[in-house]
N, CA, C and O of each residue as an XYZ file, in Angstrom:
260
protein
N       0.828     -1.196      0.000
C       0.000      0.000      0.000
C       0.867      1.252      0.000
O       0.793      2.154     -0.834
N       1.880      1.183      1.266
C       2.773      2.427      0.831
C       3.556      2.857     -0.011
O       4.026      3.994      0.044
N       3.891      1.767     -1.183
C       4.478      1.708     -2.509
C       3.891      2.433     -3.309
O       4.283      3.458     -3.866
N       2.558      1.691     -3.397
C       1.096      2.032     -4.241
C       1.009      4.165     -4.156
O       0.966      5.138     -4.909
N       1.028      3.842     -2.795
C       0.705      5.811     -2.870
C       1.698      6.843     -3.295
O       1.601      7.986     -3.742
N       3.093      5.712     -2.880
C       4.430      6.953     -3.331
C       4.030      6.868     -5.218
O       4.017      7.812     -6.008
N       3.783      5.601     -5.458
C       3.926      5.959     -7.210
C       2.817      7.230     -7.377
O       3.109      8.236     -8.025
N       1.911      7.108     -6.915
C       0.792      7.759     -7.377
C       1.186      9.614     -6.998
O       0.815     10.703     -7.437
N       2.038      9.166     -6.050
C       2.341     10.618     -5.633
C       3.786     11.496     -6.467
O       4.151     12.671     -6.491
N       4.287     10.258     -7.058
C       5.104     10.537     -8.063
C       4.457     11.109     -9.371
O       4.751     12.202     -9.855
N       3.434     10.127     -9.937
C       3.049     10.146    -10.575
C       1.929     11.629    -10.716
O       1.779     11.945    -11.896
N       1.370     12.289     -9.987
C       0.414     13.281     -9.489
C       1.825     14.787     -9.788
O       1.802     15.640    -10.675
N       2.690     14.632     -8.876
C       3.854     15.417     -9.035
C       4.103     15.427    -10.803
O       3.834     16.381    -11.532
N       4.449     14.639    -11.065
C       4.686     14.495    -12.955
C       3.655     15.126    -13.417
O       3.983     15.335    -14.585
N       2.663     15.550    -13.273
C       1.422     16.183    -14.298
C       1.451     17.307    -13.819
O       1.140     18.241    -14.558
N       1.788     17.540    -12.601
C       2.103     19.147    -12.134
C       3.044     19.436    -13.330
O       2.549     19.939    -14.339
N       4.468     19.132    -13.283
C       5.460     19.580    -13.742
C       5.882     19.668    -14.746
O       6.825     20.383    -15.084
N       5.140     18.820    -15.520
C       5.533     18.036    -17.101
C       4.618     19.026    -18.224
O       5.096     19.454    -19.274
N       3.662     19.199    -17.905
C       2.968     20.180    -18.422
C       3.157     21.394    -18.371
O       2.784     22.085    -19.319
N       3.885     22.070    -17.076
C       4.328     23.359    -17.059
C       5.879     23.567    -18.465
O       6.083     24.549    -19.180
N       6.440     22.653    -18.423
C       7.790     22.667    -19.307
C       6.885     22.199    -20.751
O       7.428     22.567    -21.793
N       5.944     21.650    -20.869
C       5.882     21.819    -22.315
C       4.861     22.815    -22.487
O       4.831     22.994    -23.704
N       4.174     23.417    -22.055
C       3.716     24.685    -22.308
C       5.099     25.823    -22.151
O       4.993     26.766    -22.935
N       5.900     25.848    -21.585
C       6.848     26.445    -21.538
C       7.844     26.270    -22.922
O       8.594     27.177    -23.282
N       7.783     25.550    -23.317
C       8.351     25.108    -24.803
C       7.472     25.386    -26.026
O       7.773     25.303    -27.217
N       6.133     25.789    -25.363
C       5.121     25.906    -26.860
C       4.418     24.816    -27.304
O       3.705     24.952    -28.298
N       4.490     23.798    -26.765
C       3.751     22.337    -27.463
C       2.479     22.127    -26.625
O       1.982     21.043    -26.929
N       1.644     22.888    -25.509
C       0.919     22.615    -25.265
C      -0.330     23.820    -24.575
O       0.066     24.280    -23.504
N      -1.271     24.192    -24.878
C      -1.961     25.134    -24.849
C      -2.507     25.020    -23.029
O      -2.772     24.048    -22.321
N      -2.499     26.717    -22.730
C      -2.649     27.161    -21.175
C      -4.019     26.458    -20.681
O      -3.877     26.265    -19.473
N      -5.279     25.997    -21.101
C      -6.005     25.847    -20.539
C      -5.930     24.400    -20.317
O      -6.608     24.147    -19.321
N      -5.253     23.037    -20.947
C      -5.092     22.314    -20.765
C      -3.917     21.866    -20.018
O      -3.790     20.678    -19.721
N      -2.964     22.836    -19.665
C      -2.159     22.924    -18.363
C      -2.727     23.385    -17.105
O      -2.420     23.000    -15.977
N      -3.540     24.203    -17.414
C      -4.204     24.322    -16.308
C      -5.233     23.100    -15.864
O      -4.774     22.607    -14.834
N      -5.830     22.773    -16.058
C      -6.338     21.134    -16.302
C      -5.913     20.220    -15.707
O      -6.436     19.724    -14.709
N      -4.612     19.767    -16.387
C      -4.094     18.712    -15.676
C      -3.183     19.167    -14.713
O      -3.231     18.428    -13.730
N      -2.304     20.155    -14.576
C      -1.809     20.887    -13.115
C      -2.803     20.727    -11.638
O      -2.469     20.425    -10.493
N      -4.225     21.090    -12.262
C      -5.068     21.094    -10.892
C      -5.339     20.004    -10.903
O      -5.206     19.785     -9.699
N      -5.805     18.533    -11.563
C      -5.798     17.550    -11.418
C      -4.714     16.795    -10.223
O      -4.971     16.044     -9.282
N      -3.402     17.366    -10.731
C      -2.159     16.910    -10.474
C      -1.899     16.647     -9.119
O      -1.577     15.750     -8.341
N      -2.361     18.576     -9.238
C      -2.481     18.868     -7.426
C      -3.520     18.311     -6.548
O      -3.223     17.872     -5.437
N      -4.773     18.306     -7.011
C      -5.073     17.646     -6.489
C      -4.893     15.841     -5.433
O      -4.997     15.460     -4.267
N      -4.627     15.349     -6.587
C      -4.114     13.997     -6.124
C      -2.926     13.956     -5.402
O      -2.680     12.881     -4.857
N      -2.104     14.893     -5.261
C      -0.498     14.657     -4.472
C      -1.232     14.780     -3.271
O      -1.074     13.973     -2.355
N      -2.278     16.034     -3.182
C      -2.593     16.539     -1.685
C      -3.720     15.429     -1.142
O      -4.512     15.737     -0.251
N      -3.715     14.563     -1.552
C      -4.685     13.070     -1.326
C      -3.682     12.429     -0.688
O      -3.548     12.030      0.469
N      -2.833     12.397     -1.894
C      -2.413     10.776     -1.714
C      -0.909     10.986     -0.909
O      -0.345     10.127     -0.231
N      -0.474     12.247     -1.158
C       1.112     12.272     -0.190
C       0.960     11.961      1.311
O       1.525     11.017      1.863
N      -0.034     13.037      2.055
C       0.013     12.712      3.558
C      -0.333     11.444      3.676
O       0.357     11.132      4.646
N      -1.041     10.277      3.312
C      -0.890      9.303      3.635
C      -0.171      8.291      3.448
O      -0.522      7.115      3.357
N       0.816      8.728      3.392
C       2.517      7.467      3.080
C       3.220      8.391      4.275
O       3.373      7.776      5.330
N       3.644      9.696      4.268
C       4.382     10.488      4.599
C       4.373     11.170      5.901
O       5.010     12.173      6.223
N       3.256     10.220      6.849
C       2.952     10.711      8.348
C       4.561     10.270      8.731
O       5.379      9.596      8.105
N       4.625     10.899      9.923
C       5.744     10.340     10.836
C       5.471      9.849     11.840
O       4.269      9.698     12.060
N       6.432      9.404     12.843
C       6.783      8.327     13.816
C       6.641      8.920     15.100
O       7.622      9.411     15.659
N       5.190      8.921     15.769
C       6.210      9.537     16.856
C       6.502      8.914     17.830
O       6.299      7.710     17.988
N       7.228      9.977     18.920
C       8.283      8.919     19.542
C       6.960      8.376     20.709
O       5.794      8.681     20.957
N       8.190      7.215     21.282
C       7.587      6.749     22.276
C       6.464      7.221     23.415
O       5.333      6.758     23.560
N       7.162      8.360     24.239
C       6.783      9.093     24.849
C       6.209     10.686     24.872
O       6.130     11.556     25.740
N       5.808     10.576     23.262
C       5.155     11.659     23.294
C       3.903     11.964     23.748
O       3.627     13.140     23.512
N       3.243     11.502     24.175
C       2.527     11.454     25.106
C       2.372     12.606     26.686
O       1.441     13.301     27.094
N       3.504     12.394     27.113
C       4.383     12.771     27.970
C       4.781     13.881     27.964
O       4.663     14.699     28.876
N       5.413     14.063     26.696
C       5.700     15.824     26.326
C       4.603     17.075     26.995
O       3.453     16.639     26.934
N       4.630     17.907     27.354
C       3.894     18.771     27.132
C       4.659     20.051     26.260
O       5.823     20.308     26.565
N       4.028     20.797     25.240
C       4.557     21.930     24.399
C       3.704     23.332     24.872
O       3.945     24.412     24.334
């Protein structure tokens, strides 16, 4: 499962980015970067925090901040 989400979060990242450089080159028109950019974003902000929580410690609990 945590494999599964990093690809997807790879993969989500790639449509952000990939589309900005070929509209940036001329091969691909602004409204369909805009498109798949918000798509893109969308799905990273899904699918990243759930691979990418952390550990906490033992005794955090205990802590007070």
């Amino acid at each position: 499962m945590n494999l599964a989400l990093k690809i997807v979060s790879a993969v989500a990242i790639a449509l952000v980015t990939i589309p900005s450089v070929l509209y940036f080159t001329g091969t691909m028109a602004p409204e369909t970067v805009k498109t798949i950019a918000l798509v893109g974003t969308v799905v990273w902000f899904i699918a990243t925090p759930l691979w990418m929580g952390r550990e906490l410690p033992i005794d955090a609990d205990n802590i007070e901040i």
